[in-house]
Backbone as ProteinMPNN parsed JSONL, in Angstrom:
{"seq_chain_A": "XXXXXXXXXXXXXXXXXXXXXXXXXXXXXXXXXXXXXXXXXXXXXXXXXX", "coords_chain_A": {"N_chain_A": [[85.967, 81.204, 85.031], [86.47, 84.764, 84.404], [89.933, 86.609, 84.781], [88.821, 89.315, 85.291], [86.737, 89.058, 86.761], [87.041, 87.449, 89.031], [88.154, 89.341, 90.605], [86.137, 91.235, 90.67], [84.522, 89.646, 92.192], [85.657, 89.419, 94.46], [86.244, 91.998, 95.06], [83.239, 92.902, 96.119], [82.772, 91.007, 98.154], [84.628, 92.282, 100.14], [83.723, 94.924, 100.512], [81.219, 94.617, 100.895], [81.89, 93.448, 103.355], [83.163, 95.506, 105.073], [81.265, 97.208, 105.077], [78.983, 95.873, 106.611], [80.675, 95.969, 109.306], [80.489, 98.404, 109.882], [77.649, 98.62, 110.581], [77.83, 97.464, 112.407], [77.599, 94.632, 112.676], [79.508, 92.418, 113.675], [80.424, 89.942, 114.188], [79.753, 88.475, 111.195], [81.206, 90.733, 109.764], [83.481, 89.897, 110.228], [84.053, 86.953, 109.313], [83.584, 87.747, 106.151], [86.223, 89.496, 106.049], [87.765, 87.067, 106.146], [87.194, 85.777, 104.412], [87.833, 87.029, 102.053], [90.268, 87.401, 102.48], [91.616, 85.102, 101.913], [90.271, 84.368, 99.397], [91.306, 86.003, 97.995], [94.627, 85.333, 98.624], [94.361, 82.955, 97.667], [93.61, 83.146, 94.603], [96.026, 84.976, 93.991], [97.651, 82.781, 94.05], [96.842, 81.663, 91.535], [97.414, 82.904, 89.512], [100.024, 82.974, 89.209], [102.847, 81.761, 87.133], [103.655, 78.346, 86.559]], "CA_chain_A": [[85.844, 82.514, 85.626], [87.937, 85.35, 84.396], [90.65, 87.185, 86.242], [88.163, 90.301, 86.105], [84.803, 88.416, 87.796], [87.538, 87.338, 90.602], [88.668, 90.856, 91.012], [84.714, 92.409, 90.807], [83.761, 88.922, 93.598], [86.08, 90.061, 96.156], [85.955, 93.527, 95.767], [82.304, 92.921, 96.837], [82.876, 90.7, 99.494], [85.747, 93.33, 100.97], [82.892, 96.221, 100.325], [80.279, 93.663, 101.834], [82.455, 93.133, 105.13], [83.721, 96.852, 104.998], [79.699, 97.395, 105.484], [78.838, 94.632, 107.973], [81.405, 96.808, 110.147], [79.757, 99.595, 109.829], [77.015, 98.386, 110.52], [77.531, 96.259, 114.061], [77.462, 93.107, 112.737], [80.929, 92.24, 113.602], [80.975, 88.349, 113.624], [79.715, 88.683, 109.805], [82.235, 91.131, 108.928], [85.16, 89.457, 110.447], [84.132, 85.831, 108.056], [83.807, 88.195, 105.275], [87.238, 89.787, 105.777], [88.631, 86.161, 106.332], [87.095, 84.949, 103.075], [88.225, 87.782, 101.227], [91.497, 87.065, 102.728], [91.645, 83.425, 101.496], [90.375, 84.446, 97.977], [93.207, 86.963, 97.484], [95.779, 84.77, 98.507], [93.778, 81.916, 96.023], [93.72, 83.974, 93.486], [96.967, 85.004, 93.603], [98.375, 81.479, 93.257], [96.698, 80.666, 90.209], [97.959, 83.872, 88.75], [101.488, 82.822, 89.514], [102.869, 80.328, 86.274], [103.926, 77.17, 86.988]], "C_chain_A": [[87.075, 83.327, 85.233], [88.607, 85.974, 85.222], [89.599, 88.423, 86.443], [87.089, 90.387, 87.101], [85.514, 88.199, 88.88], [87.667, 88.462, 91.128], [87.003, 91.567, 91.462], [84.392, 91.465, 92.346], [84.534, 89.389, 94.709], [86.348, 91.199, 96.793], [84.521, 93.69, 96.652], [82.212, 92.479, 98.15], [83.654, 91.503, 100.17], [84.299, 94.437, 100.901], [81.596, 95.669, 101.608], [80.551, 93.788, 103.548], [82.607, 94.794, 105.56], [81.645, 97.31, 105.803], [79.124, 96.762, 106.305], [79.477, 95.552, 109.182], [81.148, 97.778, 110.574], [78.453, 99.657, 111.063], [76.568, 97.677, 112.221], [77.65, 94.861, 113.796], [79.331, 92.401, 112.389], [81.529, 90.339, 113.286], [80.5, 88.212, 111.955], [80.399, 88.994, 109.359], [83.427, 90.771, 108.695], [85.648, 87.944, 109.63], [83.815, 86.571, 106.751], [84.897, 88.477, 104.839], [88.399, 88.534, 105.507], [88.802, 85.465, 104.888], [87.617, 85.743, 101.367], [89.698, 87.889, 101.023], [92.429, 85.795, 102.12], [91.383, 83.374, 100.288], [91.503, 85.16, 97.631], [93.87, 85.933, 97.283], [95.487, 83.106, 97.386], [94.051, 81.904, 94.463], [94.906, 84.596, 93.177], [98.19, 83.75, 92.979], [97.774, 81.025, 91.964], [96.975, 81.469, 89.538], [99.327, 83.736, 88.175], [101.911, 81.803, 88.089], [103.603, 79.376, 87.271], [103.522, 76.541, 88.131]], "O_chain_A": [[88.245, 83.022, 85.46], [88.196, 86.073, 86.378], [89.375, 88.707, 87.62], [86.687, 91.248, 87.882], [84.984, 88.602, 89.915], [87.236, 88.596, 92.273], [86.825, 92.284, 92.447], [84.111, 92.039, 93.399], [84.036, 89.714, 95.787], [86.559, 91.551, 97.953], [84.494, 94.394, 97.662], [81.777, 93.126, 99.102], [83.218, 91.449, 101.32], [84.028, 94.487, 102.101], [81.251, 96.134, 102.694], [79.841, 94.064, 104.515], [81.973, 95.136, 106.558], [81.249, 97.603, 106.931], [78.492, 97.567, 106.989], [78.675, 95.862, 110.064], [81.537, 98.136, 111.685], [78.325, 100.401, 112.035], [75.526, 97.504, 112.852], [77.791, 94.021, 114.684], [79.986, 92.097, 111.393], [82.414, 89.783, 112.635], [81.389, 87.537, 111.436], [80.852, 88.297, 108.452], [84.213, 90.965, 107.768], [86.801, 87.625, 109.339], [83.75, 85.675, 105.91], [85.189, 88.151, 103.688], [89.486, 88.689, 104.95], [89.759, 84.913, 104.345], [87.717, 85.325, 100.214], [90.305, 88.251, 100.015], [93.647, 85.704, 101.968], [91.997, 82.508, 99.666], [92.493, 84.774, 97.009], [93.942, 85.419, 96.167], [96.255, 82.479, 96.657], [94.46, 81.134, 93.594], [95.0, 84.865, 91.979], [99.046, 83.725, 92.095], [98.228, 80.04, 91.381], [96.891, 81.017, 88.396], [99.743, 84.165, 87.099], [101.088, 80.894, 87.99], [104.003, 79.594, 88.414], [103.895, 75.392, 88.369]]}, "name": "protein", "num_of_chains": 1, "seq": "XXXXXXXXXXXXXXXXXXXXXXXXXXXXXXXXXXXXXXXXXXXXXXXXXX"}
């Protein structure tokens, strides 16, 4: 997976939850924001060298 498909998957899921919110469906949005939270910081460590 390249770094841009990570960048497009969790912009969706953040857009996803961002919309869930909207929307009422708050226990959805709030494991969206968590998982979007948890890819970031994922995705930032494998960015990192070494």
């Amino acid at each position: 997976m390249t770094v841009l498909q990570r960048d497009i998957m969790l912009g969706i899921v953040f857009i996803t939850g961002i919309t869930g919110f909207i929307s009422g469906e708050f226990v959805m949005s709030t494991i969206l924001f968590a998982l979007a939270a948890i890819l970031s910081n994922t995705f930032l460590k494998w960015r990192q060298p070494g």
